[in-house]
C-alpha positions as CSV (number, residue, x, y, z in Angstrom):
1,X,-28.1,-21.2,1.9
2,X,-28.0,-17.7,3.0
3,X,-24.3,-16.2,3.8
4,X,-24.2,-12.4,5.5
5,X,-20.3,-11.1,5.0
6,X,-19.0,-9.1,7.8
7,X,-16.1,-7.6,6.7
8,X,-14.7,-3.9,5.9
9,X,-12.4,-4.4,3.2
10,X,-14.0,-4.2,0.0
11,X,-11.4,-6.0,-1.9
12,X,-12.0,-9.0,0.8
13,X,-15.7,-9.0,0.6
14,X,-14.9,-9.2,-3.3
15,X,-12.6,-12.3,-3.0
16,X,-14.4,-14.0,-0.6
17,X,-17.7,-13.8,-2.7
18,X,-16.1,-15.3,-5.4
19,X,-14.4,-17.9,-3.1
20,X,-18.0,-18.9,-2.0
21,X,-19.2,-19.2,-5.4
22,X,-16.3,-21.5,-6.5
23,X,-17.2,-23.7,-3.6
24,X,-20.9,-24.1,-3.5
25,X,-22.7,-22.4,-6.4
26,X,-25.6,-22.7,-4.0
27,X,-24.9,-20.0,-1.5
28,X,-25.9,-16.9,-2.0
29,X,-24.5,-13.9,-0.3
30,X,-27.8,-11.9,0.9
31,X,-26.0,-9.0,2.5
32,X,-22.5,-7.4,3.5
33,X,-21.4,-5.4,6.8
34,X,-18.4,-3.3,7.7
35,X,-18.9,-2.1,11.1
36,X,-20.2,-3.4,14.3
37,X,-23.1,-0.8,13.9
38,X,-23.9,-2.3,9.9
39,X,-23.9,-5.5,11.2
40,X,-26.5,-4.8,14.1
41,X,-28.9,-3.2,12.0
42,X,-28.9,-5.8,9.1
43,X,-29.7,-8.2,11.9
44,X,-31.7,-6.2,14.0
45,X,-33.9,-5.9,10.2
46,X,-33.7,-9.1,8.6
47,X,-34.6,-11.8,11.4
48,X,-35.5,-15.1,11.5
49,X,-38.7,-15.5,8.2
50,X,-36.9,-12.6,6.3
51,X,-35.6,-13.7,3.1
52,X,-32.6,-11.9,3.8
53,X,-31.8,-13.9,6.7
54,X,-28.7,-15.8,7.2
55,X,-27.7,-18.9,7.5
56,X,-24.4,-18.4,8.0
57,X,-22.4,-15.4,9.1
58,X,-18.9,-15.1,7.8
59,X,-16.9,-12.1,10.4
60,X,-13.8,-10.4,10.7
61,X,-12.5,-10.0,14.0
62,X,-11.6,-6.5,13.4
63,X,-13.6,-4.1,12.0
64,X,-14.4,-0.3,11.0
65,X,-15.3,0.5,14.6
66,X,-14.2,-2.0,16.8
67,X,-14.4,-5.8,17.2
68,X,-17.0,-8.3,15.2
69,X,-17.3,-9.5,19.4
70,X,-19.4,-6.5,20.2
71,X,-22.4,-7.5,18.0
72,X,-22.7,-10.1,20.1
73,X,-23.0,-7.7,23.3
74,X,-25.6,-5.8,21.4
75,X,-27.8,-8.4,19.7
76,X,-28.6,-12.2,20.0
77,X,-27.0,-14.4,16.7
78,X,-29.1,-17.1,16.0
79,X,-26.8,-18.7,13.5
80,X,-23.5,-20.7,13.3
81,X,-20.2,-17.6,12.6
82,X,-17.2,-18.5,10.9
83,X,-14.8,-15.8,11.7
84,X,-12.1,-14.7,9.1
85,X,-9.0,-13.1,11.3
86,X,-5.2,-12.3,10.4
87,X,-5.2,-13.6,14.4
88,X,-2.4,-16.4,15.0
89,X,-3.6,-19.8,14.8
90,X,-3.0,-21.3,18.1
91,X,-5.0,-18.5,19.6
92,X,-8.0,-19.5,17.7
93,X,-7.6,-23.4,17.9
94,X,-9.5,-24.0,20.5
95,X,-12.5,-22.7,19.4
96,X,-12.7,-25.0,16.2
97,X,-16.4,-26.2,18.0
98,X,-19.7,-26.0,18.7
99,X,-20.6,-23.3,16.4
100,X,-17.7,-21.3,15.9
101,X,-14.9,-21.6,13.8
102,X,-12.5,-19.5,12.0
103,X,-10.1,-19.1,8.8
104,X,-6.9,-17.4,8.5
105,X,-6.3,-14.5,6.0
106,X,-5.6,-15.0,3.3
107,X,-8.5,-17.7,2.9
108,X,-8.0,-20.7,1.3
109,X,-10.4,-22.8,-1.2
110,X,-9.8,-25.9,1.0
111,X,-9.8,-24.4,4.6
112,X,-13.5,-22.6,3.4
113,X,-14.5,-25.9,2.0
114,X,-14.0,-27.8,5.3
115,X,-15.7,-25.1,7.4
116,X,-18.6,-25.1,5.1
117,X,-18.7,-29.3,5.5
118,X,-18.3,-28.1,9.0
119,X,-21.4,-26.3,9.8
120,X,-23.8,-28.6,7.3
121,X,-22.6,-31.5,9.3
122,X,-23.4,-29.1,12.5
123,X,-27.4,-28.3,11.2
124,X,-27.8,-32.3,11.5
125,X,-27.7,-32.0,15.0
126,X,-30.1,-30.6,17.7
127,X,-29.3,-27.2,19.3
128,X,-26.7,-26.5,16.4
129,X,-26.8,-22.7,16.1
130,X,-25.2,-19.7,17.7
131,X,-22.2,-19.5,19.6
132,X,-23.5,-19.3,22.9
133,X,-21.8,-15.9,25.1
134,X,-19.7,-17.7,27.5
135,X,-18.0,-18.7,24.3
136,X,-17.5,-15.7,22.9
137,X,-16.3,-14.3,26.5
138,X,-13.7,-17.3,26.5
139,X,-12.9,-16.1,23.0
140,X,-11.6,-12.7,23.7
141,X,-10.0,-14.2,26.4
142,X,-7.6,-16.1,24.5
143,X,-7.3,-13.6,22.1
144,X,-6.1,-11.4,24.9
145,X,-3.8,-13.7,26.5
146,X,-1.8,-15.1,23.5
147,X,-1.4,-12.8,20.2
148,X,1.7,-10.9,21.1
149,X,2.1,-7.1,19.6
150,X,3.3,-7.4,15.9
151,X,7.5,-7.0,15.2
152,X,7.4,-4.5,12.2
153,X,10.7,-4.4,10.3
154,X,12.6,-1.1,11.2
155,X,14.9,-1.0,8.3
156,X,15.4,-2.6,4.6
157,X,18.5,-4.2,3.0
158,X,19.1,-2.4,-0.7
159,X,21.6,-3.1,-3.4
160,X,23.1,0.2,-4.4
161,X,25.9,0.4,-7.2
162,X,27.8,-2.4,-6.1
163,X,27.2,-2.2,-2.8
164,X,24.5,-3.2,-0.1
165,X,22.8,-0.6,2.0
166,X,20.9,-0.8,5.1
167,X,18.1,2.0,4.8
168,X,16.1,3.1,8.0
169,X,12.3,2.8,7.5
170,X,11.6,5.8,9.3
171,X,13.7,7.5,6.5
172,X,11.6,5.8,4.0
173,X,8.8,8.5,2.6
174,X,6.4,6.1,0.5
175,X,6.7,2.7,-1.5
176,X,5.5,2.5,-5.0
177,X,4.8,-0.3,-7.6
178,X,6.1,0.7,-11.2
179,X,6.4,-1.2,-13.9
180,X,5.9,-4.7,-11.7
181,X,8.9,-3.4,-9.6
182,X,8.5,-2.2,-6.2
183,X,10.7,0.6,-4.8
184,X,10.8,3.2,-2.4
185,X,11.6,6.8,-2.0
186,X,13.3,8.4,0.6
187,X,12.8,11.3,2.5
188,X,15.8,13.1,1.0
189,X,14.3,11.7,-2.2
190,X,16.7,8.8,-2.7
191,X,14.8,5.9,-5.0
192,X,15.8,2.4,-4.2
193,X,14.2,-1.3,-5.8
194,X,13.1,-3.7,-3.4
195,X,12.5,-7.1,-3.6
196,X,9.0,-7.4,-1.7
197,X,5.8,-6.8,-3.1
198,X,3.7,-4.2,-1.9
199,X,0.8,-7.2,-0.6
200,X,4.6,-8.3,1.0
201,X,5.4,-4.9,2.3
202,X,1.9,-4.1,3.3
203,X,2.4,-7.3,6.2
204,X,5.7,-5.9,7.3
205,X,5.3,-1.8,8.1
206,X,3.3,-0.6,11.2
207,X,-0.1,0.5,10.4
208,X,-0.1,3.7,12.4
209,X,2.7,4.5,10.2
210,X,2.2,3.5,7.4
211,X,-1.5,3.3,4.9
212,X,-2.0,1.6,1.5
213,X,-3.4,4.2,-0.5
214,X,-4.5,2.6,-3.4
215,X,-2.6,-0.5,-5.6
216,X,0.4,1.3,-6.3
217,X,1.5,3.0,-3.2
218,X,2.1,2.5,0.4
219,X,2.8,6.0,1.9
220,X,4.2,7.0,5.4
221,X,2.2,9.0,7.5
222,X,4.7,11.9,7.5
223,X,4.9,12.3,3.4
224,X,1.3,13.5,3.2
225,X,1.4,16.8,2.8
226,X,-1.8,17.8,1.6
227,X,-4.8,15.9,1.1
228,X,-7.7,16.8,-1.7
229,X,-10.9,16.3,-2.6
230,X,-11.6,14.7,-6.0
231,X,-13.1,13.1,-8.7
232,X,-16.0,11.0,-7.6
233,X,-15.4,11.4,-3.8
234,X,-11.6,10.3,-3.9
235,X,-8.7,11.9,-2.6
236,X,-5.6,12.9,-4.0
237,X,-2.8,13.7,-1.9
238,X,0.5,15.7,-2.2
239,X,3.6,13.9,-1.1
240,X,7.0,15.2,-0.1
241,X,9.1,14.2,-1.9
242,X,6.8,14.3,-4.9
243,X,5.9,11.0,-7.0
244,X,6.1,10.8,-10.7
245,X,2.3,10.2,-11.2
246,X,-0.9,11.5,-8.5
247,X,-1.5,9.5,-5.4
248,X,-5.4,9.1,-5.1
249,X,-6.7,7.2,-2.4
250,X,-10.3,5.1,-3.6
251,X,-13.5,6.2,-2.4
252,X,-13.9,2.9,-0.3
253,X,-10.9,4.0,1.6
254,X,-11.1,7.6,1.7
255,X,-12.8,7.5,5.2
256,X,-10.6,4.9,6.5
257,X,-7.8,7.1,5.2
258,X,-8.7,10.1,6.6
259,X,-9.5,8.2,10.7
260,X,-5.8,7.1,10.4
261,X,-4.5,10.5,9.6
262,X,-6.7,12.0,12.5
263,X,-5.1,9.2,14.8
């Protein structure tokens, strides 16, 4: 069975190939997409006959530039979609039929397994295949209607001394993972532990403030002071306060870095 991954983190694409493989060693993944645009022209080139073809399209919600919905304004899917969204689950439960479902980030082994037992069970049946547009329509619908904005946390709770400090996160200039301990540096260049990893901290701090630059920091949008090209089309970046070692930001997110700091 052929699998087409829509989905614009790299590290996710990673995962959920391997996720796959555990599964059903059978699957192969014939393609990846991280935009709306990607996914139309894989599509739009490897039809129905092409050995590229899917059989089943795995799709974030959200992607590099917009939402997964808009392939589906822009060209027919003839196959079954699971989507994979951080959306919350009672939005999405109504649309466990037909052919669409969905799994929630981070995916599990046996929430994949039953959608996969899902859409074999669904190619036994006559007109199995795409989710039709009215379902789609009623799709964004719900979305719309239910998911409520996201509560980021405004400050922290820190043990200093022998005392406990509350520490604004506005005041926070950049979190940082050393030595398997996560901490944080102020903006008057105060440095504080935290219990929370960063994949922890990452879920709490309001993405138009704050971007994950690579596996070790978390920086606010205000420390950057000075961004550089380097070494095989990364970025290295000058912080305020300054951080014991460099701050690069990967090639893969180096142009989702630099959209967020145009924002």
């Amino acid at each position: 069975m052929n699998v087409l991954i829509i989905e614009d983190e790299e590290l996710a694409v990673r995962k959920l190939t391997k996720l796959l493989g555990e599964v059903d060693p059978t699957l192969q993944v014939v393609g990846t997409a991280a935009s709306v645009r990607a996914s139309v022209s894989y599509l739009e080139n490897n039809g129905p006959g092409h050995p590229a073809h899917p059989d089943l399209i795995l799709m974030d919600i959200e992607l590099a530039d917009g939402q997964s919905f808009e392939i589906f304004e822009q060209i027919p899917v003839s196959v079954p979609v699971i989507f994979t969204t951080s959306y919350d689950e009672y939005a999405l439960k109504a649309f466990k039929v037909n052919s669409i479902d969905y799994l929630l980030k981070p995916i599990k082994r046996h929430e994949l397994e039953a959608s996969l037992t899902k859409y074999k069970r669904l190619q036994s049946q006559p007109n199995a295949g795409a989710p039709s547009n009215v379902a789609i329509d009623a799709l964004v619908q719900q979305l719309r209607q239910h998911i409520q904005p996201t509560e980021y946390r405004k400050r922290f709770l820190v043990k200093h001394l022998s005392q406990w400090m509350p520490i604004e996160v506005s005041d926070i200039a950049y979190f940082y993972s050393e030595d398997g301990v996560s901490l944080f540096r102020t903006n008057t260049n105060q440095k504080f532990s935290i219990d929370y990893t960063l994949d922890e901290l990452e879920t709490m701090l309001a993405p138009t403030q704050f971007f994950r630059a690579n596996r070790q920091f978390i920086v606010d949008i205000n420390s950057v002071q000075q961004i550089h090209p380097y070494f095989n089309n990364k970025l290295k970046l000058t912080l305020k306060p300054a951080p014991d070692d460099d701050v690069l930001v990967s090639r893969e997110r180096a142009t989702e870095f630099k959209k967020w700091m145009g924002k």
